[in-house]
FIZAMI-295456 format. One record per residue (C-alpha): residue in one letter; chain; residue number from 1; x, y, z. Coordinates in nm, 3 decimals. Layout:
<sites>
+------+-----+-----+---------+---------+---------+
| type | mol | seq |      xx |      yy |      zz |
+------+-----+-----+---------+---------+---------+
|    A |   A | NUM |       X |       Y |       Z |
...
+------+-----+-----+---------+---------+---------+
</sites>
This chain:
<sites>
+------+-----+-----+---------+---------+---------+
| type | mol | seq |      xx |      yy |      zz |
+------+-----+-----+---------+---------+---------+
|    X |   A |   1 |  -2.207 |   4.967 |   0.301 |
|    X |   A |   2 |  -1.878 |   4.706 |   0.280 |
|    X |   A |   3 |  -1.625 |   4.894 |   0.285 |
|    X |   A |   4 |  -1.376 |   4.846 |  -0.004 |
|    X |   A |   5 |  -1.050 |   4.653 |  -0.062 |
|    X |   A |   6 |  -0.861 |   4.955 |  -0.079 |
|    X |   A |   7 |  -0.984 |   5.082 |   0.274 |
|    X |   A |   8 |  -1.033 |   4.747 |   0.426 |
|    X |   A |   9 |  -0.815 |   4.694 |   0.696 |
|    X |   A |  10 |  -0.624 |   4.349 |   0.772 |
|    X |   A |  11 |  -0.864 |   4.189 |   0.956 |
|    X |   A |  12 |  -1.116 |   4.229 |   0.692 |
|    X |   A |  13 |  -0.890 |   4.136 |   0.433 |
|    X |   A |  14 |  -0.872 |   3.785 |   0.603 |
|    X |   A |  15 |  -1.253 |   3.761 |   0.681 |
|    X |   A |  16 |  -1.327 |   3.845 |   0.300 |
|    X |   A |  17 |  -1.073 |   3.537 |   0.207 |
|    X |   A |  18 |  -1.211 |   3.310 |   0.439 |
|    X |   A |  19 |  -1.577 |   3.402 |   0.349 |
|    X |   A |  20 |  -1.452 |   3.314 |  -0.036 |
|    X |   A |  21 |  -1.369 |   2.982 |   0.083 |
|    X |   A |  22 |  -1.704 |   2.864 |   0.287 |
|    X |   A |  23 |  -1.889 |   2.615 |   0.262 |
|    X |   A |  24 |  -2.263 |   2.695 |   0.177 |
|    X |   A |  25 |  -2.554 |   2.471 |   0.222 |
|    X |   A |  26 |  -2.896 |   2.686 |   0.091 |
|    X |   A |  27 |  -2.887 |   2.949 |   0.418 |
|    X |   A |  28 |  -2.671 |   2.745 |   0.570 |
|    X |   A |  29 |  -2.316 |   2.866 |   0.544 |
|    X |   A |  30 |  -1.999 |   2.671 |   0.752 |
|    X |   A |  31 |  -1.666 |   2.847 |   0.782 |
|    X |   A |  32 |  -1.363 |   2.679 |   0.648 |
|    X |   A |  33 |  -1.103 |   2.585 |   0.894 |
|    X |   A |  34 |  -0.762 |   2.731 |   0.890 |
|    X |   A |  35 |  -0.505 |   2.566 |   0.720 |
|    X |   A |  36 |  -0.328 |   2.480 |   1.095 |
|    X |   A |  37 |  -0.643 |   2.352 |   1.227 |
|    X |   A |  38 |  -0.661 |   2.062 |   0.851 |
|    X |   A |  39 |  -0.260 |   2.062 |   0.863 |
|    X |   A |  40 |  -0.277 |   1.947 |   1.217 |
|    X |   A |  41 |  -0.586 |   1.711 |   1.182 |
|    X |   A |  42 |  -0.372 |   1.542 |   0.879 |
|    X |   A |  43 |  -0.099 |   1.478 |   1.066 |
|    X |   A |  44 |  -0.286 |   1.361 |   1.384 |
|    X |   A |  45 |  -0.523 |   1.100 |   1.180 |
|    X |   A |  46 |  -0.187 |   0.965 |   0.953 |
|    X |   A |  47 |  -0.005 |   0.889 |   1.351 |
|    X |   A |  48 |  -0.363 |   0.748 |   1.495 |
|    X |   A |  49 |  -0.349 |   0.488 |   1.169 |
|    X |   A |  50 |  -0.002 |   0.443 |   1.282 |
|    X |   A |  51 |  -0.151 |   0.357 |   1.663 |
|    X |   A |  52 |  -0.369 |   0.106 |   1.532 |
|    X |   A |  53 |  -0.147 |  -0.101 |   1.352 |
|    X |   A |  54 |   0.103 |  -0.112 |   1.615 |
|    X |   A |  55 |  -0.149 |  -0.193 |   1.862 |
|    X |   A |  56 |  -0.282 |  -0.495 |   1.600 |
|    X |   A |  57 |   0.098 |  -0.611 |   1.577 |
|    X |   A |  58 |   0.111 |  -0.678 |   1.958 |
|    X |   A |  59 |  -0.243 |  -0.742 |   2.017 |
|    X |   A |  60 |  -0.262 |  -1.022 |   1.768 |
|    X |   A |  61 |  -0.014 |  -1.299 |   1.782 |
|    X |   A |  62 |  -0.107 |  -1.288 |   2.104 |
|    X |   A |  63 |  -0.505 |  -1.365 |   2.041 |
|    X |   A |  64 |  -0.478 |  -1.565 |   1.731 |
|    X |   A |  65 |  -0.387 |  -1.827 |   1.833 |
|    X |   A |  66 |  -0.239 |  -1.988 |   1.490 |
|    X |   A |  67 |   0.104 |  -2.130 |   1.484 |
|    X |   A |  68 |   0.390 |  -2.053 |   1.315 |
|    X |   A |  69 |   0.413 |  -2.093 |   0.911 |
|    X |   A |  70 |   0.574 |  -2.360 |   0.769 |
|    X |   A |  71 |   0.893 |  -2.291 |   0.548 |
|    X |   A |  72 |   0.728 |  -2.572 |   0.351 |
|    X |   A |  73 |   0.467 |  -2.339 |   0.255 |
|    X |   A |  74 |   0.792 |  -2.100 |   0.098 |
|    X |   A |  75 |   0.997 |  -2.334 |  -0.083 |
|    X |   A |  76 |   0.678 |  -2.539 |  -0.216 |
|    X |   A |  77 |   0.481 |  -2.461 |  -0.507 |
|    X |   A |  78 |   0.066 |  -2.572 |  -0.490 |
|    X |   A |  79 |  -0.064 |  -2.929 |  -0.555 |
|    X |   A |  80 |  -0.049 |  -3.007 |  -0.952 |
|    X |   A |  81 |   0.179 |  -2.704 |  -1.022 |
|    X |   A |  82 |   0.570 |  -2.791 |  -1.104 |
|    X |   A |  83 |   0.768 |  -2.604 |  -0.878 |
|    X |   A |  84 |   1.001 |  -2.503 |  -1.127 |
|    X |   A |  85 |   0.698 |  -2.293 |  -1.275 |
|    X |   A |  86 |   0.685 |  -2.100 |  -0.976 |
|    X |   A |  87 |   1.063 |  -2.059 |  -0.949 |
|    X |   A |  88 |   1.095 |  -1.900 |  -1.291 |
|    X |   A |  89 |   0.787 |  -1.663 |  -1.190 |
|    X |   A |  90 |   0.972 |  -1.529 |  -0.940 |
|    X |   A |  91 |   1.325 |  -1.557 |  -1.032 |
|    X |   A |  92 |   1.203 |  -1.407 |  -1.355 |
|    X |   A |  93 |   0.973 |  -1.106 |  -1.168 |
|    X |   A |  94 |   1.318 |  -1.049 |  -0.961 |
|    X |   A |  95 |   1.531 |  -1.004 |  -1.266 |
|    X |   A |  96 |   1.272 |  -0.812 |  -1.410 |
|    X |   A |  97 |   1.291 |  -0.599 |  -1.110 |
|    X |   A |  98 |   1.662 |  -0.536 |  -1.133 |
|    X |   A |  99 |   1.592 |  -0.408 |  -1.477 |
|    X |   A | 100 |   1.332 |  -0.167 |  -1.416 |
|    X |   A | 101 |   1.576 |  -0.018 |  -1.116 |
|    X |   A | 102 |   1.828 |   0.064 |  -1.328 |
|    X |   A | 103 |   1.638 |   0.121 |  -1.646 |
|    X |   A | 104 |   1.369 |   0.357 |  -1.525 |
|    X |   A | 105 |   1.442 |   0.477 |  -1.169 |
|    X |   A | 106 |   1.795 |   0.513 |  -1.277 |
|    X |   A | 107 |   1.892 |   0.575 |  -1.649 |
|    X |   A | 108 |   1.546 |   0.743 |  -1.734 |
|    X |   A | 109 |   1.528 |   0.906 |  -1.413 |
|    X |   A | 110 |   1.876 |   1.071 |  -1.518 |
|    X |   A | 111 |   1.787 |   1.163 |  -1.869 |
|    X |   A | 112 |   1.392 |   1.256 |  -1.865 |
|    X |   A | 113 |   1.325 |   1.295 |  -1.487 |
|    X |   A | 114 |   1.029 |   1.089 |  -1.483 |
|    X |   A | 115 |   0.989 |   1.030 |  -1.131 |
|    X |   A | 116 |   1.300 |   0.913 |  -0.898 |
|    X |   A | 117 |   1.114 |   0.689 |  -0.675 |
|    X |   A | 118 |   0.842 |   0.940 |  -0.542 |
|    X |   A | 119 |   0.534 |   0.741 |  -0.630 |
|    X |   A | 120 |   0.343 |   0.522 |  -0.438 |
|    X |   A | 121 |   0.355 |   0.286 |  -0.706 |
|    X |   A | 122 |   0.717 |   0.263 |  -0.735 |
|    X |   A | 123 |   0.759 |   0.196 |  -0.385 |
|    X |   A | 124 |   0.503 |  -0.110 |  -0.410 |
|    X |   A | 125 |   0.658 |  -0.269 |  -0.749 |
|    X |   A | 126 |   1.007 |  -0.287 |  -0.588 |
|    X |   A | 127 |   0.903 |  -0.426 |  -0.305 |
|    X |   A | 128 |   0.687 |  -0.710 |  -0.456 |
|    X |   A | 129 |   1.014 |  -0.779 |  -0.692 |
|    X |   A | 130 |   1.234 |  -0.799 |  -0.374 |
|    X |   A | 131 |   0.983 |  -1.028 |  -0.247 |
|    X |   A | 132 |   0.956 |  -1.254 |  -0.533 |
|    X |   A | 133 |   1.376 |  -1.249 |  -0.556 |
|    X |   A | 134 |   1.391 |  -1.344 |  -0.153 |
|    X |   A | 135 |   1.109 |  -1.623 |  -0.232 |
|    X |   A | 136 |   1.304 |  -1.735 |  -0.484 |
|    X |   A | 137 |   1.624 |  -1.754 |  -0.323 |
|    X |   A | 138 |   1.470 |  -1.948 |   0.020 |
|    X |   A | 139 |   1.359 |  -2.217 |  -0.242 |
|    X |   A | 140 |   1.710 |  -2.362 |  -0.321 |
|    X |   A | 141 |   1.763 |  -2.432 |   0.030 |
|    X |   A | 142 |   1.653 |  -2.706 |   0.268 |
|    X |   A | 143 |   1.542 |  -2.650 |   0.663 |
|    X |   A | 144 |   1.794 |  -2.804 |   0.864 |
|    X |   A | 145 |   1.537 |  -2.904 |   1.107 |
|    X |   A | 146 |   1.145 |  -2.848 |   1.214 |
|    X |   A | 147 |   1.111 |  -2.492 |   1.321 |
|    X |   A | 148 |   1.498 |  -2.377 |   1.185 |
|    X |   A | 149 |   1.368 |  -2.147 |   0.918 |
|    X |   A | 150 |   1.064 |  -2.009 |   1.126 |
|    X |   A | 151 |   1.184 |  -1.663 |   1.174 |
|    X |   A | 152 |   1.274 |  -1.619 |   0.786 |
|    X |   A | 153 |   0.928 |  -1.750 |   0.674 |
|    X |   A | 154 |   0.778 |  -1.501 |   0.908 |
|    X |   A | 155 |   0.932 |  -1.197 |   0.731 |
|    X |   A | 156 |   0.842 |  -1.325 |   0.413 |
|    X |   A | 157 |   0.503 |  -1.394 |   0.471 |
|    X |   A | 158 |   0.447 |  -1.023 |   0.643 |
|    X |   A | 159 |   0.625 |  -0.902 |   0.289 |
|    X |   A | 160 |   0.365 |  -1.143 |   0.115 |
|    X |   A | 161 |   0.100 |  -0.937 |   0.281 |
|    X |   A | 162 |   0.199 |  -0.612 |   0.223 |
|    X |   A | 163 |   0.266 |  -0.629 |  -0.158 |
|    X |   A | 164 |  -0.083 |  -0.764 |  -0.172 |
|    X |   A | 165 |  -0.280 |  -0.536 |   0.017 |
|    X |   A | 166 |  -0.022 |  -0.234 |  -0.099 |
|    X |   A | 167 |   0.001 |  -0.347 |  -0.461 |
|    X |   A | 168 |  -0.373 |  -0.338 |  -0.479 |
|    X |   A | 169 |  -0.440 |   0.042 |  -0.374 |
|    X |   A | 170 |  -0.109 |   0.185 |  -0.576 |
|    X |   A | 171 |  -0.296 |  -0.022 |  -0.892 |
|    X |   A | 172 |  -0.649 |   0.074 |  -0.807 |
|    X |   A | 173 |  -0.544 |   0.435 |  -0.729 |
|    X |   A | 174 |  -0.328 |   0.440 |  -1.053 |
|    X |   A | 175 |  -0.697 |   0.352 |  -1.289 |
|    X |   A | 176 |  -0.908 |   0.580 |  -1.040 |
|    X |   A | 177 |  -0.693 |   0.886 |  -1.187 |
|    X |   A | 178 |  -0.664 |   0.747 |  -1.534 |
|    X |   A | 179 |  -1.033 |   0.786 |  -1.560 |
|    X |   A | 180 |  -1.140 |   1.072 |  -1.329 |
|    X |   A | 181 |  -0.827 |   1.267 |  -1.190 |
|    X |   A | 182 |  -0.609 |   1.256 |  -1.484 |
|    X |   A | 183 |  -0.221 |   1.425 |  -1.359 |
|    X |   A | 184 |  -0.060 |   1.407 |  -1.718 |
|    X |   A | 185 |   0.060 |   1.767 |  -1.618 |
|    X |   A | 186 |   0.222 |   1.652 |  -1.275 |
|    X |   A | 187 |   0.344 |   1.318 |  -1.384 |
|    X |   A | 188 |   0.507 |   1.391 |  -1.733 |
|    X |   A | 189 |   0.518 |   1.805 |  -1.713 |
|    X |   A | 190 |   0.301 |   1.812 |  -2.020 |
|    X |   A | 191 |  -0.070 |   1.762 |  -2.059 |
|    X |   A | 192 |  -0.073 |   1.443 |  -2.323 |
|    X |   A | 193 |  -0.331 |   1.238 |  -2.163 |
|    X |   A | 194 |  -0.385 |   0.924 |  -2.179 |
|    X |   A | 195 |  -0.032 |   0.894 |  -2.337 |
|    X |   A | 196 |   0.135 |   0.935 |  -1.963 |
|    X |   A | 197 |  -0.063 |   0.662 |  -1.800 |
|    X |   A | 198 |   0.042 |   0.410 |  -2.103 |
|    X |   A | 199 |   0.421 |   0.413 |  -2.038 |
|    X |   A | 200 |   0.573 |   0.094 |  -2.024 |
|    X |   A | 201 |   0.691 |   0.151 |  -1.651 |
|    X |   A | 202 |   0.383 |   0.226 |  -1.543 |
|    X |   A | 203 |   0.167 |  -0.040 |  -1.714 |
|    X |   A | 204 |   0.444 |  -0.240 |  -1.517 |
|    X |   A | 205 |   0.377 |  -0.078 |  -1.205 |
|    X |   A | 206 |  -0.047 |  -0.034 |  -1.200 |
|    X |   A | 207 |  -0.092 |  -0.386 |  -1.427 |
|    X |   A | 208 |   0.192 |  -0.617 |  -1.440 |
|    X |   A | 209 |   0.193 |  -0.651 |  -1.058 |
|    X |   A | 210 |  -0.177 |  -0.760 |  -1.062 |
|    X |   A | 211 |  -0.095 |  -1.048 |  -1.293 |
|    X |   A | 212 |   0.239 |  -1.129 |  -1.054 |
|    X |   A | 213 |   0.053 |  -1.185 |  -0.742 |
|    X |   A | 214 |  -0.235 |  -1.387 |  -0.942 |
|    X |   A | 215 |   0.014 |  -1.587 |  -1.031 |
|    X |   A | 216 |   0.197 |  -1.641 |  -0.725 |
|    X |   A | 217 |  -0.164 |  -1.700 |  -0.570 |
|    X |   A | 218 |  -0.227 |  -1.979 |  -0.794 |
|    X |   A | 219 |   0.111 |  -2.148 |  -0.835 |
|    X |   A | 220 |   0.258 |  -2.042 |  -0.451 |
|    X |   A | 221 |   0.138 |  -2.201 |  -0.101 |
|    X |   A | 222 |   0.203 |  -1.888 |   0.080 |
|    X |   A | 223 |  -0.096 |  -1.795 |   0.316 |
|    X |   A | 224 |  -0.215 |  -1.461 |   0.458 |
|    X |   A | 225 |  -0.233 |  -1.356 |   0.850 |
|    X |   A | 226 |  -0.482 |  -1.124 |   1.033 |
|    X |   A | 227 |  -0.224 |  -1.084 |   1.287 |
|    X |   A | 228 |  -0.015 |  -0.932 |   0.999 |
|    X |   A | 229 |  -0.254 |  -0.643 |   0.892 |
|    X |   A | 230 |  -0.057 |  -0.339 |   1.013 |
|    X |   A | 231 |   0.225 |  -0.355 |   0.842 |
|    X |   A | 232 |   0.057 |  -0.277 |   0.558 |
|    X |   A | 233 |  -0.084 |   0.017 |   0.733 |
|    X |   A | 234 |   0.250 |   0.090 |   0.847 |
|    X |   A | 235 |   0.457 |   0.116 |   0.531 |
|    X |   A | 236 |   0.157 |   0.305 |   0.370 |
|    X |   A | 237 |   0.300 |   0.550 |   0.673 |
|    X |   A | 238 |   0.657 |   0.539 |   0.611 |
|    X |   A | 239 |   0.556 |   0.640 |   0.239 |
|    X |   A | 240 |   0.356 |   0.926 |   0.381 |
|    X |   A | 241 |   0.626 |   1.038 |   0.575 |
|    X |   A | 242 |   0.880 |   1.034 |   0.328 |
|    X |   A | 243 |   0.654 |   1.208 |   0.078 |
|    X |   A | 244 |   0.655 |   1.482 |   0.365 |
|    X |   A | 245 |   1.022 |   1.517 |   0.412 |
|    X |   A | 246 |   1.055 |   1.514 |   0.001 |
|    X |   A | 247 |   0.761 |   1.861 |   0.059 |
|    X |   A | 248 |   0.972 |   2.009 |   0.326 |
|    X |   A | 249 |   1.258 |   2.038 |   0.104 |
|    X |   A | 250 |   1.137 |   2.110 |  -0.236 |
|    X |   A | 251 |   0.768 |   2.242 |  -0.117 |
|    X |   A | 252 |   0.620 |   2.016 |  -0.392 |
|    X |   A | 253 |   0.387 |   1.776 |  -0.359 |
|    X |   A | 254 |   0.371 |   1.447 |  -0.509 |
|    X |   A | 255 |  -0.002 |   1.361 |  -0.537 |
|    X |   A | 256 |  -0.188 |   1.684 |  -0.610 |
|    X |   A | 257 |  -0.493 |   1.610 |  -0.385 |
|    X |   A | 258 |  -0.324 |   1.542 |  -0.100 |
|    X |   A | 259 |  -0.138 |   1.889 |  -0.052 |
|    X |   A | 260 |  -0.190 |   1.987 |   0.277 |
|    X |   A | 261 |  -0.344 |   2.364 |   0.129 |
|    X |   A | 262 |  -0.622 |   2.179 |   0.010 |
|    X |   A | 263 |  -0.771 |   2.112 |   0.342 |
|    X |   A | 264 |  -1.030 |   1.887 |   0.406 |
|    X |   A | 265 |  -1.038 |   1.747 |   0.064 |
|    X |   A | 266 |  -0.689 |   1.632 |   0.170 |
|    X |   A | 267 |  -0.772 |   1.471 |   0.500 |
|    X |   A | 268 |  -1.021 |   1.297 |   0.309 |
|    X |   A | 269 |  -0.780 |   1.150 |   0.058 |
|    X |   A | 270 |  -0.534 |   1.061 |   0.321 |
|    X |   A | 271 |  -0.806 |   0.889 |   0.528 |
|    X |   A | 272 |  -0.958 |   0.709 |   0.242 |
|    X |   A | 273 |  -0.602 |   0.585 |   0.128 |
|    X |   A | 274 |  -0.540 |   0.432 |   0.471 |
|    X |   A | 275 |  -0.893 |   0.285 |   0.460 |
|    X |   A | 276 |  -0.857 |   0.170 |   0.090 |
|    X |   A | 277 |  -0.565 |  -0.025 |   0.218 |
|    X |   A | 278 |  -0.759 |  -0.199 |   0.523 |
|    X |   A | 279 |  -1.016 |  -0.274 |   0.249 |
|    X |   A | 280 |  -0.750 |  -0.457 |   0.032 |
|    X |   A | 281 |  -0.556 |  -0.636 |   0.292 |
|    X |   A | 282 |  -0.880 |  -0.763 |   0.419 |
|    X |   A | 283 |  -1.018 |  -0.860 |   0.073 |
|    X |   A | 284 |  -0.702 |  -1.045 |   0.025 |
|    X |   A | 285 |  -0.659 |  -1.215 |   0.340 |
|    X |   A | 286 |  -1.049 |  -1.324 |   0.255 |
|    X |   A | 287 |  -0.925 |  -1.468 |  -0.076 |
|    X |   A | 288 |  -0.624 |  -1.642 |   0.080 |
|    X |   A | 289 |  -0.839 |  -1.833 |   0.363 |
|    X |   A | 290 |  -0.895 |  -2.111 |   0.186 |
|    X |   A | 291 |  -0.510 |  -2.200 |   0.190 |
|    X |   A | 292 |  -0.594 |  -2.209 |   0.589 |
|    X |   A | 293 |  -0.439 |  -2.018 |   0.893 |
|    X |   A | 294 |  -0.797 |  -1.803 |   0.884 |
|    X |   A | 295 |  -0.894 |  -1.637 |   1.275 |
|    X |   A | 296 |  -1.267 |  -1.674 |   1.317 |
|    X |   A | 297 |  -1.444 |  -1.485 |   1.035 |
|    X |   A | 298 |  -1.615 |  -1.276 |   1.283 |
|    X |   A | 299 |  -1.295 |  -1.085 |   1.413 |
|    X |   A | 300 |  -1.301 |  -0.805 |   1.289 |
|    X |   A | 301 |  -1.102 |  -0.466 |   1.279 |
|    X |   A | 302 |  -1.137 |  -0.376 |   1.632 |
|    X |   A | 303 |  -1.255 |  -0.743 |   1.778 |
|    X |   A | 304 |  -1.015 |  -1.012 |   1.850 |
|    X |   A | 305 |  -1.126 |  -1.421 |   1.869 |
|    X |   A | 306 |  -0.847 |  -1.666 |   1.984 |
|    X |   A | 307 |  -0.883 |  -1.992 |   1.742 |
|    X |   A | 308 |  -0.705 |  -2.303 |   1.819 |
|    X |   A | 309 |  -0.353 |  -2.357 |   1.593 |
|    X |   A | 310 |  -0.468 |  -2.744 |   1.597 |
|    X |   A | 311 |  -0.742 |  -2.611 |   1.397 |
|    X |   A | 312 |  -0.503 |  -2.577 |   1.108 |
|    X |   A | 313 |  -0.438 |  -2.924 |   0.985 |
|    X |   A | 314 |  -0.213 |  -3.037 |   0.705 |
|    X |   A | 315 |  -0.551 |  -3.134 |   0.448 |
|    X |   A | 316 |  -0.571 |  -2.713 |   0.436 |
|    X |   A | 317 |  -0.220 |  -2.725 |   0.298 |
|    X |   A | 318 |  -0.181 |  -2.781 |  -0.053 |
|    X |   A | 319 |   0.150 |  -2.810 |  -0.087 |
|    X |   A | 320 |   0.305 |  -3.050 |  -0.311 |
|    X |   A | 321 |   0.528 |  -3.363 |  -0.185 |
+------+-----+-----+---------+---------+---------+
</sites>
């Protein structure tokens, strides 16, 4: 006969929890792993994402073989569009961002606590404002000379990429849980869904950006880079990081499903958020190819193809005069 709680000793105690938690497939029954063994296998898979886009930051402008971006392709809007259009997009998304800084991560933050900067989606709307305000500002001035402004157009295309590829999972993440995670409860404190996921800040955050880069595709000249792909991975790691410090002093999570006591459920969320991200910087860099600077379509992930920069001619640029 078992022997009871009462009389079980330790060791039993901990058996009976574990054999709770198992996994069971008809006979077939596969013991959960201890929290250390998921804890460390999050952490180790979050730094190996980390590896890889460091090693495609040096492995790639190396290999590509594409030259630099011209800081005509920043301070010019697209053939047929006015280029005051696209100046008031993003002067206007800039001021816009100013507003929702102070506003909501700073006077609401104060009086309701909504969130002080800990979501994923916060992170990515302030940094595609930033963007737009930096775009904005380069197109008031004039290169000096051929190659003067090449360092500056660099950053901002890398910044380009990210709030694409980044702006895309926070969004896509953001309707995933309206519709089959809901976190009213962890977001607001209260349980009043949908009401939580229809603020105005977060409509901002999960929609407005979508309709920002759309139209910064179709007014703006600005292209997309393979070479450029892990620094999206990258700040998807500094968020990760800092949403681990934020745990290790208040031992709350922010997202629910990726606390590291929900083991493997949690490496699977962490993995399929950098992978979601790979997805969207790739889809995007696919939609952007036609605005040239495109490696050959068959390097992939893992593969690298050098393509000529003379490949790149000016009829793949449409800039305006």
């Amino acid at each position: 006969p078992e022997p009871s709680l009462t009389s079980a000793s330790p060791t039993e105690l901990a058996s009976a929890e574990l054999a709770d938690q198992d996994f069971s497939f008809n006979d077939l029954r596969i013991r959960k792993p201890p929290p250390e063994w998921t804890t460390t296998a999050i952490v180790s898979c979050v730094v190996a994402w980390g590896a890889l886009a460091v090693h495609n930051l040096i492995a790639m402008p190396k290999l590509d073989g594409v030259p630099p971006v011209s800081f005509d392709r920043v301070a010019n809007s697209r053939k047929g569009v006015p280029r005051s259009l696209l100046f008031a997009l993003r002067l206007g998304t800039f001021l816009f961002g100013i507003f929702f800084c102070v506003y909501h991560l700073g006077y609401e933050e104060s009086k309701k606590h909504t969130d002080g900067f800990e979501y994923l989606s916060d992170w990515t709307f302030v940094l595609l404002c930033v963007t737009e305000g930096a775009l904005a500002w380069c197109m008031q001035g004039v290169e000096p000379s051929e190659g003067a402004y090449n360092a500056r157009t660099n950053i901002l295309v890398i910044l380009y990429s990210v709030c694409w590829s980044t702006n895309l999972v926070s969004s896509a993440g953001a309707w995933f849980s309206y519709f089959a995670y809901p976190m009213c409860a962890t977001l607001e404190g209260v349980d009043n869904y949908p009401a939580c996921y229809l603020e105005w800040y977060r409509l901002s955050e999960h929609a407005l950006n979508l309709v920002i880069l759309v139209l910064e595709y179709a007014f703006g000249a600005l292209p997309m880079r393979r070479r450029d792909f892990g620094w999206s991975i990258l700040f998807l790691q500094a968020y990760v990081f800092a949403v681990w410090l934020r745990y290790y002093y208040t031992s709350r999570m922010v997202y629910d499903m990726f606390a590291f006591t929900k083991g493997l459920s949690a490496l699977a969320w962490y993995n399929g958020a950098f992978f979601g991200t790979t997805l969207a910087f790739f889809a995007s860099l696919k939609l952007h190819q036609p605005k040239g600077y495109r490696t050959n379509g068959r390097a992939g992930l893992f593969t690298y193809e050098r393509v000529a920069g003379a490949g790149v001619d000016d009829e793949t640029r449409p800039l305006t005069a």
